[in-house]
C-alpha positions as a printed NumPy array, in Angstrom:
array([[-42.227, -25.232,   8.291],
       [-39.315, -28.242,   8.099],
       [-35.835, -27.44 ,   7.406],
       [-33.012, -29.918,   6.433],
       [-29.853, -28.811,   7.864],
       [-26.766, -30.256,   6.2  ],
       [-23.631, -29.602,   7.926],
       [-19.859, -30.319,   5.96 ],
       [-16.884, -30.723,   7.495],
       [-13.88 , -29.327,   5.446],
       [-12.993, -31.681,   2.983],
       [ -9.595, -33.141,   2.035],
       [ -9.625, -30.708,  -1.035],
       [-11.737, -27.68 ,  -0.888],
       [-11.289, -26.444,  -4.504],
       [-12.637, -29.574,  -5.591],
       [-15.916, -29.765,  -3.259],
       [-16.785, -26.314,  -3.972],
       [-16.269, -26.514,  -7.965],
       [-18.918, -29.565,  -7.717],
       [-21.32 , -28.163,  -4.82 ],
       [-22.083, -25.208,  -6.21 ],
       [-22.218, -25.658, -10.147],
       [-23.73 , -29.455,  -9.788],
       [-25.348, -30.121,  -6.239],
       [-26.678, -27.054,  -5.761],
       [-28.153, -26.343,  -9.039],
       [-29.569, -29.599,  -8.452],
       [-31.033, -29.787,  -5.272],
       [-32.714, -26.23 ,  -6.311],
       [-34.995, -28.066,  -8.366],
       [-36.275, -30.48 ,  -5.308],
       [-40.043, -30.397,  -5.219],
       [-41.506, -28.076,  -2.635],
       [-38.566, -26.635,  -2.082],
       [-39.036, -23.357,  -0.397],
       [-35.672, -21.416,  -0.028],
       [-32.328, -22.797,   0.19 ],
       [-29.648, -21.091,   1.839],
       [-25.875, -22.056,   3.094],
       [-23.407, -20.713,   5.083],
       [-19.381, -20.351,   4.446],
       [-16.639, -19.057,   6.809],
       [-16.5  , -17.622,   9.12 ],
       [-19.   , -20.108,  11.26 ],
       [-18.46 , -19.387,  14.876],
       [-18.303, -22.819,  16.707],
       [-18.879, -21.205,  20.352],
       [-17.679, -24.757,  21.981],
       [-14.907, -26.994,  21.091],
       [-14.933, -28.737,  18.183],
       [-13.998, -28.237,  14.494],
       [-15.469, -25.5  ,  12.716],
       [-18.105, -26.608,  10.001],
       [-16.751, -25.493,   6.67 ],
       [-20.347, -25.455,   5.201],
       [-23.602, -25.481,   6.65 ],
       [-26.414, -25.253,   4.031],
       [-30.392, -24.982,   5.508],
       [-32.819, -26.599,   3.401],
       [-36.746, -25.209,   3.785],
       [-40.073, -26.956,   3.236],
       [-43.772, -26.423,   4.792],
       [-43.284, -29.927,   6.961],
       [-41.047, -33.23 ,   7.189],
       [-43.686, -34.72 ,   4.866],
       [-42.719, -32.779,   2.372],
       [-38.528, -33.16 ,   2.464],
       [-39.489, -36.827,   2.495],
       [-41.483, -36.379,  -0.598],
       [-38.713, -34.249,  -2.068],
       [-36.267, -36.888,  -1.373],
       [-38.612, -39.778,  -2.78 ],
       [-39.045, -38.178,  -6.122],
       [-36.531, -38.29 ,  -9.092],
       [-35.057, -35.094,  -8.329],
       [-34.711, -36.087,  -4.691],
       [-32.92 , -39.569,  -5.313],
       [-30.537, -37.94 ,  -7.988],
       [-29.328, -35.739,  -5.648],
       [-28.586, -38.477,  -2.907],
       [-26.727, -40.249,  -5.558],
       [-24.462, -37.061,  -6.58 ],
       [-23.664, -36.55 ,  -3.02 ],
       [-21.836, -39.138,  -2.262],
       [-19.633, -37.861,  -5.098],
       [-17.966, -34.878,  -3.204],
       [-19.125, -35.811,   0.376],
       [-19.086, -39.589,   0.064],
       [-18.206, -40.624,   3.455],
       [-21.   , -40.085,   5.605],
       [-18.452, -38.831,   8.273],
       [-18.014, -35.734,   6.606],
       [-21.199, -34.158,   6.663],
       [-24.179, -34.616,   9.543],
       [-27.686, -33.858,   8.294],
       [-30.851, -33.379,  10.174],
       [-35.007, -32.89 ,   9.487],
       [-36.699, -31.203,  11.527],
       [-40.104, -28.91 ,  12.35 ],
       [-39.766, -25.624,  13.041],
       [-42.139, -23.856,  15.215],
       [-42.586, -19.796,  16.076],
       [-42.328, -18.81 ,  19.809]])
């Protein structure tokens, strides 16, 4: 398993990011190939050390890295990139990371 963890900082106007994330981006990004489950995460988010508090944190799951770089390479994928940067466009709002997952 690979997830993609996106994290968003709270954005200059909520109403606004939410309006587009959920009825365009996520609709959207639901139809990524090999997508496996997404899933995100609203207030509260405990931030146990200093910091700002994420105002979104959506996980992303796929059976390896392989396959979110697939996702990403395909139509689907690219579209998706391209609507992002409409309601997160500066890339110091949001941090993303890919990464395998392995049981212990």
């Amino acid at each position: 398993m690979a997830n993609m963890l996106v994290i968003y900082k709270t954005p200059a106007d909520p109403a606004a990011f939410d309006r587009h994330y959920f009825d365009i981006h996520v609709p959207l990004a639901k139809q990524l190939p090999g997508l496996q489950r997404y899933e995100i995460s609203r207030r509260p988010i405990v931030n146990v050390l200093q910091g700002e508090v994420p105002y979104i944190v959506a996980t992303l799951y796929f059976d390896s890295l392989e396959a979110i770089r697939s996702a990403f390479a395909s139509e689907t994928g690219k579209a998706c990139a391209v609507d992002r940067r409409k309601f997160a466009g500066d890339d110091d709002l949001m941090t993303m990371l890919l990464f395998d997952t392995e049981p212990l």
